[in-house]
C-alpha positions in Angstrom: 151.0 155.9 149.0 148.7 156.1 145.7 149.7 159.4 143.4 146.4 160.4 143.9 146.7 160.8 147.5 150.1 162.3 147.6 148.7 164.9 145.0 145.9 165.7 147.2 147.8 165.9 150.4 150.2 168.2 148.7 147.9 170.6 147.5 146.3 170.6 151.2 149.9 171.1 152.8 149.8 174.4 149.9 146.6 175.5 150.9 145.3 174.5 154.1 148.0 172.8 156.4 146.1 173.1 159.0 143.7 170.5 157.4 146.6 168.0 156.3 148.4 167.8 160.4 144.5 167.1 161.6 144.1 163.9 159.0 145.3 160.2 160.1 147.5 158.6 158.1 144.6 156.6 157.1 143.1 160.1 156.0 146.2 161.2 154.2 146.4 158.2 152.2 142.8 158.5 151.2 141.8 159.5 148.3 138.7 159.0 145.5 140.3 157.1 142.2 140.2 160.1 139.4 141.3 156.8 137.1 140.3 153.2 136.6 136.8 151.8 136.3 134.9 154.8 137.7 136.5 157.6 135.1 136.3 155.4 132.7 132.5 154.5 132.6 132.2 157.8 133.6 133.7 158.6 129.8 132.0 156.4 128.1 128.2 157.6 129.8 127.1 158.8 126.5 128.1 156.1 124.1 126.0 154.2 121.6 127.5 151.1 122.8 128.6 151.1 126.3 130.3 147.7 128.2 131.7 149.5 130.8 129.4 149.6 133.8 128.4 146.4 136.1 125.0 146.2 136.0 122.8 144.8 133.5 120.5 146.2 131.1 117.7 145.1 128.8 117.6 145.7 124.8 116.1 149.2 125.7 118.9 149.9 128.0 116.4 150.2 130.8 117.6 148.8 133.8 116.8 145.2 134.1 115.2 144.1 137.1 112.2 141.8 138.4 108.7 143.1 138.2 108.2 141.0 141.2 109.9 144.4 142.9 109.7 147.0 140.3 106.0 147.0 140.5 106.1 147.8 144.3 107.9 150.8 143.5 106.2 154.0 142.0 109.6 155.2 140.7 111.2 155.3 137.2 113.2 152.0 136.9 116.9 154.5 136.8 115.5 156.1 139.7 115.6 152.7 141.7 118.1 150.1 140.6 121.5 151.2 139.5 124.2 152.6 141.6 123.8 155.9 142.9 127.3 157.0 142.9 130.1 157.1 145.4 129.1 160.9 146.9 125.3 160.3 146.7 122.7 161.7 144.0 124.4 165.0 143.0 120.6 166.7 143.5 119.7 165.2 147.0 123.6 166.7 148.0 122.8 170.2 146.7 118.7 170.0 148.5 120.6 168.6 151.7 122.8 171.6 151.8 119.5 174.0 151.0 117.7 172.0 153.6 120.7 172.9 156.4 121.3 176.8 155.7 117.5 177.2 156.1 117.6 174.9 159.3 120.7 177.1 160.2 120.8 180.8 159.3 123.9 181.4 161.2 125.6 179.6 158.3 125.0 182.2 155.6 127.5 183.8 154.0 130.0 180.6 155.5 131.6 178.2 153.4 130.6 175.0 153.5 131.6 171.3 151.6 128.6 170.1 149.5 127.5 167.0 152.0 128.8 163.5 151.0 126.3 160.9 151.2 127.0 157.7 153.7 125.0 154.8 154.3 122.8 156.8 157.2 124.9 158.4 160.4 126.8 155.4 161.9 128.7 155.0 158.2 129.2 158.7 158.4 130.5 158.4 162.1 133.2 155.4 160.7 134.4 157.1 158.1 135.1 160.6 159.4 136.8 158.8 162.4 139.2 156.9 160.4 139.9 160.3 158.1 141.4 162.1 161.5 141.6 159.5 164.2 145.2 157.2 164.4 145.1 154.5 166.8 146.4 156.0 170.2 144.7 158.8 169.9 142.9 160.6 172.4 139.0 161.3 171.8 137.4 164.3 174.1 133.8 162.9 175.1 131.3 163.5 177.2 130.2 160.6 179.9 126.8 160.5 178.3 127.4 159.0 174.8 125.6 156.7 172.5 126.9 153.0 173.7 128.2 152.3 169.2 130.7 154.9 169.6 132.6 152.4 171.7 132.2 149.9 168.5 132.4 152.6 165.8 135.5 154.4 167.3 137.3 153.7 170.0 137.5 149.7 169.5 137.5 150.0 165.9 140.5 152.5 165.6 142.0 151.8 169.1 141.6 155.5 170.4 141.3 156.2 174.1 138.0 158.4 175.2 138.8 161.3 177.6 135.5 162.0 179.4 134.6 164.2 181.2 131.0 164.7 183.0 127.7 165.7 180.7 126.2 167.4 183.7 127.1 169.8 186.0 124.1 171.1 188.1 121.0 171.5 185.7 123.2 172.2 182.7 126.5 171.4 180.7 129.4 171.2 182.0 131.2 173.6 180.4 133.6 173.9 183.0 134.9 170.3 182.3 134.8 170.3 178.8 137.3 173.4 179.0 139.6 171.1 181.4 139.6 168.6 179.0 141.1 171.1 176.0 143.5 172.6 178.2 144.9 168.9 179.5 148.0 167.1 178.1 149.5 170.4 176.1 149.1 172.0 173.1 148.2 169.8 170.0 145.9 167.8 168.2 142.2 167.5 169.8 139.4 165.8 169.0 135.6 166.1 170.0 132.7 164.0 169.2 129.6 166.5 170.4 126.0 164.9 170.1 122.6 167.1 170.5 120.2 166.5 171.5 122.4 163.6 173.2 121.3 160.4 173.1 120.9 159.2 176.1 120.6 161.7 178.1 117.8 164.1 175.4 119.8 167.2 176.3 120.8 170.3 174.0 123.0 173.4 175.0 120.6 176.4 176.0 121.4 179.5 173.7 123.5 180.8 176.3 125.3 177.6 176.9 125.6 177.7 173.4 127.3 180.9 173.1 129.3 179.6 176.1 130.6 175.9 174.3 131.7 177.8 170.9 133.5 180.7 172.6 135.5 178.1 175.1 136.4 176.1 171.5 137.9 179.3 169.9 139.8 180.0 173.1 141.4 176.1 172.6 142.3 176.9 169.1 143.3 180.5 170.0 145.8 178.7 172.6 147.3 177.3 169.6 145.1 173.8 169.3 144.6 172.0 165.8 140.5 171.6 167.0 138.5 168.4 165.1 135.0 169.2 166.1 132.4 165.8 165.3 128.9 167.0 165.6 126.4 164.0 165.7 123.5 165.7 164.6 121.2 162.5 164.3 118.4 163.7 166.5 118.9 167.6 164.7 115.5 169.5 165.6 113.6 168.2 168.0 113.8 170.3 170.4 111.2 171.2 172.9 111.8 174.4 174.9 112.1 178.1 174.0 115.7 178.6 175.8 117.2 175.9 173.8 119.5 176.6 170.8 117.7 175.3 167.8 120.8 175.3 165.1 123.4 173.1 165.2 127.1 173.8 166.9 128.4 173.0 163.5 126.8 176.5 162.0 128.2 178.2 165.0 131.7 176.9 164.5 131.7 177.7 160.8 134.5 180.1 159.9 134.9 180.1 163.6 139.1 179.9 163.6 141.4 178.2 161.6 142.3 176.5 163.5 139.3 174.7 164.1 137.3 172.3 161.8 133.9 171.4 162.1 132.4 168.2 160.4 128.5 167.8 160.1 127.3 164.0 160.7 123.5 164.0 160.0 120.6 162.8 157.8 116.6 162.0 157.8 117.2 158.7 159.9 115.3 160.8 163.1 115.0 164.3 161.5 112.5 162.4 158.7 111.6 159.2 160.8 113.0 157.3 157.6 115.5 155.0 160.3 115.6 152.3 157.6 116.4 154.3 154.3 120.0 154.5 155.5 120.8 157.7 154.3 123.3 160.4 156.3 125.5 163.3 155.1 128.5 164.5 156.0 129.3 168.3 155.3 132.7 169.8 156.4 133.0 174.0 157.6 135.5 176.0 156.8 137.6 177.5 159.5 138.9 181.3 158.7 141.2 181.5 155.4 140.2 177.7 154.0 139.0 177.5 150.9 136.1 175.4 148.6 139.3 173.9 146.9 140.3 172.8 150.7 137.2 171.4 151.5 136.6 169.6 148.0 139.7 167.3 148.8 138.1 166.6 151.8 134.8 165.4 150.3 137.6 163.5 147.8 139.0 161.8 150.7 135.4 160.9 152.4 133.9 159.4 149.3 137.3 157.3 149.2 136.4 156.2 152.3 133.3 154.9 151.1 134.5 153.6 147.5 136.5 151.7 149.7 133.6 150.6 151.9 130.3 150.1 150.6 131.2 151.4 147.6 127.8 153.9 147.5 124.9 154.3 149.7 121.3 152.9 148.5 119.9 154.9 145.0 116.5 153.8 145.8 116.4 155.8 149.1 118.0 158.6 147.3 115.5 158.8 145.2 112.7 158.6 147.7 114.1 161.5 150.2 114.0 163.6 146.8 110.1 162.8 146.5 109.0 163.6 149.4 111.2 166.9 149.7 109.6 168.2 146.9 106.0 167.4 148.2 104.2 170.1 149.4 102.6 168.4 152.5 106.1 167.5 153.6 106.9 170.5 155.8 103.0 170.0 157.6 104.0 166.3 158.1 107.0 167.3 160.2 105.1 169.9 162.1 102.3 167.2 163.2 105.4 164.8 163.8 107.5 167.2 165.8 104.1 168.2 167.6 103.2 165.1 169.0 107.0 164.6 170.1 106.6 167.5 172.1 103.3 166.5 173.5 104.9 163.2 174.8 107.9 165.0 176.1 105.5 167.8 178.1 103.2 165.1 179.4 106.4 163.1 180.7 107.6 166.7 182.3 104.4 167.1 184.1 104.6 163.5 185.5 107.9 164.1 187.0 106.4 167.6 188.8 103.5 166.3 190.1 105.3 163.0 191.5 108.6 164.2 192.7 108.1 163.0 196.1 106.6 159.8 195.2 109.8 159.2 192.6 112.7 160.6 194.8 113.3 157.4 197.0 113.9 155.7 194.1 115.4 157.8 190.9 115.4 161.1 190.2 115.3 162.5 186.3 118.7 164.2 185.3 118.0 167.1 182.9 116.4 166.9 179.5 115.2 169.3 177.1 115.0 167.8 173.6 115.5 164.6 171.3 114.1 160.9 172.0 115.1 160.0 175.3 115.6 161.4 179.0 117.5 159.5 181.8 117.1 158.8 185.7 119.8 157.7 188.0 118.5 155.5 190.7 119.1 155.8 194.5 122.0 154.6 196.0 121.5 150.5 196.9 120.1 150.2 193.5 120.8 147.9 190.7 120.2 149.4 187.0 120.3 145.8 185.5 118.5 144.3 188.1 115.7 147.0 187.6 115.6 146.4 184.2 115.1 142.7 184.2 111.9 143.4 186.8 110.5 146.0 184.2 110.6 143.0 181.8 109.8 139.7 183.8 106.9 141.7 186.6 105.8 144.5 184.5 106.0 144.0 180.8 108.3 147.2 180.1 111.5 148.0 178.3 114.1 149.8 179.2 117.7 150.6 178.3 120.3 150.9 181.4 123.7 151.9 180.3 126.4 153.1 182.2 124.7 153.7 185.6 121.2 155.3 184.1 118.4 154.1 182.8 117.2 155.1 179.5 113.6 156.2 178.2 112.5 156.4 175.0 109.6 158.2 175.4 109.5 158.9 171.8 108.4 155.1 171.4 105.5 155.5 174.3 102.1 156.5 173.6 101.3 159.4 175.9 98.6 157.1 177.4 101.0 155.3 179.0 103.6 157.3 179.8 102.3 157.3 183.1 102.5 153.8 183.3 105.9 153.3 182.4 107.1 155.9 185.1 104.4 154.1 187.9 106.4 150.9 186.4 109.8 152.2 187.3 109.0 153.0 190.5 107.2 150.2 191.4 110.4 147.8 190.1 112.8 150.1 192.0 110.5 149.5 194.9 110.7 145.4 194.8 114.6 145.2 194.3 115.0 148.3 197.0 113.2 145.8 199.7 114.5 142.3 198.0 
């Protein structure tokens, strides 16, 4: 193992052992080189004459690029072309962190790891995985889950996903969730939770809420090492009053110490910016951990991604900074968010006032927030076969993934989001009767 990992895992196993028996042995031997070519450009930043760094640079020491792509870009040259840095622009990390305490007030007064930037959330995902996750391992996950985990985590790292069903009723199932913690002994868990949860647009009431966190500190009070992933990708878009509007990930903050929580999020949805690839990840203290604690942890992820991408695009960086600091930015999202909502209410009153006319063929499992909602078709039905109608009879896309159908009604103009529900019908109707 590199000294520079055995030095970090032996200050964790000083202060925080907790932290060091939750890390893979992928994640113990991580580590972000102090030495080499990094610390040494990094020393010689302010020199007269500096042939340290890989780029290259005109006689002014401007960055040299091609005016064919500078000119489309309304940014200082530095701002744009050279590498951003393992962990991200140091001032887009500190305004992310702003950005989530006034998002989440139930953080104050918590401590939290300055977020690490990844190449947007599925980088994020893939490197806090490999940082806690051997292969063998067990991963506690709900049936409805975005179809890349399987790519991202469990085929990648060769862990095995305990699920357990989304829905019980018209809400979580909390009930399940607190089987899966209490099955195969005391030890090690995992959980990957996603809201609003993509597919099925759904995000814990604020009693269900209160409900998830206290059955997580009963796990770790049972004497658990808890890993708690929170997929935060669709953070915000939520659409009713009895929904919880924060993240689990501010609830869970200095929650136990036995439990950590690790924030995976970014602007991908939250700032409709799905090509910047920019994410975060931010680690919370349990009880008793420390800054120091969670500093070696933002060492270890931004090994991850020296050792991956090597840094996440400046140019993106530097844009996300711009529009932060504009002051129509915060009306932008509101008229954004706003018409979000007006799709997702218009697509709640189809559903009322055609219940009867739906129910032969699908009905709409519960939804509350996000992109999507799902239906699960009547018995005798074929999800694929339904989709390849939609497409071939009636011009219409859907997604149907482990036995639901998928509906981005975030993509649909509210003009047509009747059409795309008389669609479904109609397409369950033909391969009901084939």
């Amino acid at each position: 193992m590199n000294p520079l990992a055995t030095a970090l895992n032996d200050r964790l196993q000083e202060i925080a052992p907790f932290l060091f028996r939750v890390l893979s042995r992928k994640g113990k031997e991580s580590y972000f080189p102090k030495s080499g070519i990094l610390a040494q450009s990094m020393e010689a930043r302010e020199t007269a004459i500096n042939a340290t760094i890989g780029i290259a640079l005109e006689d002014d020491r401007s960055p040299m690029h091609l005016d064919a792509i500078g000119q489309r870009v309304h940014l200082d040259p530095k701002r744009v072309f050279p590498y951003a840095g393992c962990s991200g622009l140091p001032e887009l990390r500190q305004q992310w962190k702003k950005l989530q305490l006034e998002k989440n007030p139930a953080l104050a007064g918590k401590t939290t790891s300055l977020p690490v930037v990844t190449c947007a959330l599925s980088h994020g995902l893939s490197i806090v995985s490999k940082l806690f996750l051997d292969p063998g391992d067990t991963v506690i996950i709900a049936d409805k889950y975005w179809g890349n985990y399987n790519m991202l985590v469990q085929e990648r790292l060769d862990v095995h996903f305990d699920l357990y069903p989304f829905f019980a009723g018209e809400g979580l199932n909390l009930a399940g969730l607190r089987e899966r913690l209490q099955a195969a002994g005391t030890g090690k868990k995992v959980l990957i939770m996603n809201f609003p949860n993509n597919p099925a647009g759904y995000t814990p009431t604020k009693i269900e809420m209160r409900e998830l966190v206290q059955l997580i500190k009963e796990s770790a009070e049972a004497g658990n090492d808890i890993v708690v992933i929170c997929d935060d990708a669709y953070f915000g878009l939520v659409y009713e009053a009895d929904v919880d509007t924060q993240s689990l990930f501010a609830y869970l903050a200095g929650l136990h110490e036995r439990v950590l929580a690790v924030k995976v999020d970014g602007p991908t949805k939250e700032d409709y910016v799905w090509g910047f690839r920019v994410g975060f990840v931010t680690y919370a203290a349990g009880k008793n951990l420390s800054e120091e604690a969670l500093r070696i942890l933002e060492d270890k992820t931004a090994g991850g991604i020296r050792s991956s991408i090597s840094s996440s695009p400046h140019i993106s960086q530097s844009l996300l900074l711009e529009a932060f600091a504009d002051p129509d930015y915060a009306r932008e999202k509101r008229e954004k968010y706003a018409l979000l909502q007006s799709r997702y209410k218009k697509v709640k009153a189809i559903l009322a006032a055609n219940r009867e006319r739906y129910v032969p063929y699908f009905r709409p499992l519960p939804f509350n927030s996000g992109y999507f909602m799902c239906v699960e078709l009547a018995p005798g039905l074929d999800g694929n076969a339904v989709r390849r109608t939609l497409i071939e009879h009636f011009q219409t896309g859907v997604i149907f993934i482990r036995g639901v159908i998928r509906l981005a009604y975030s993509a649909v103009p509210e003009t047509r989001l009747e059409t795309l529900f008389e669609n479904l019908r109609a397409a369950c109707e033909m391969n009901l009767h084939a």
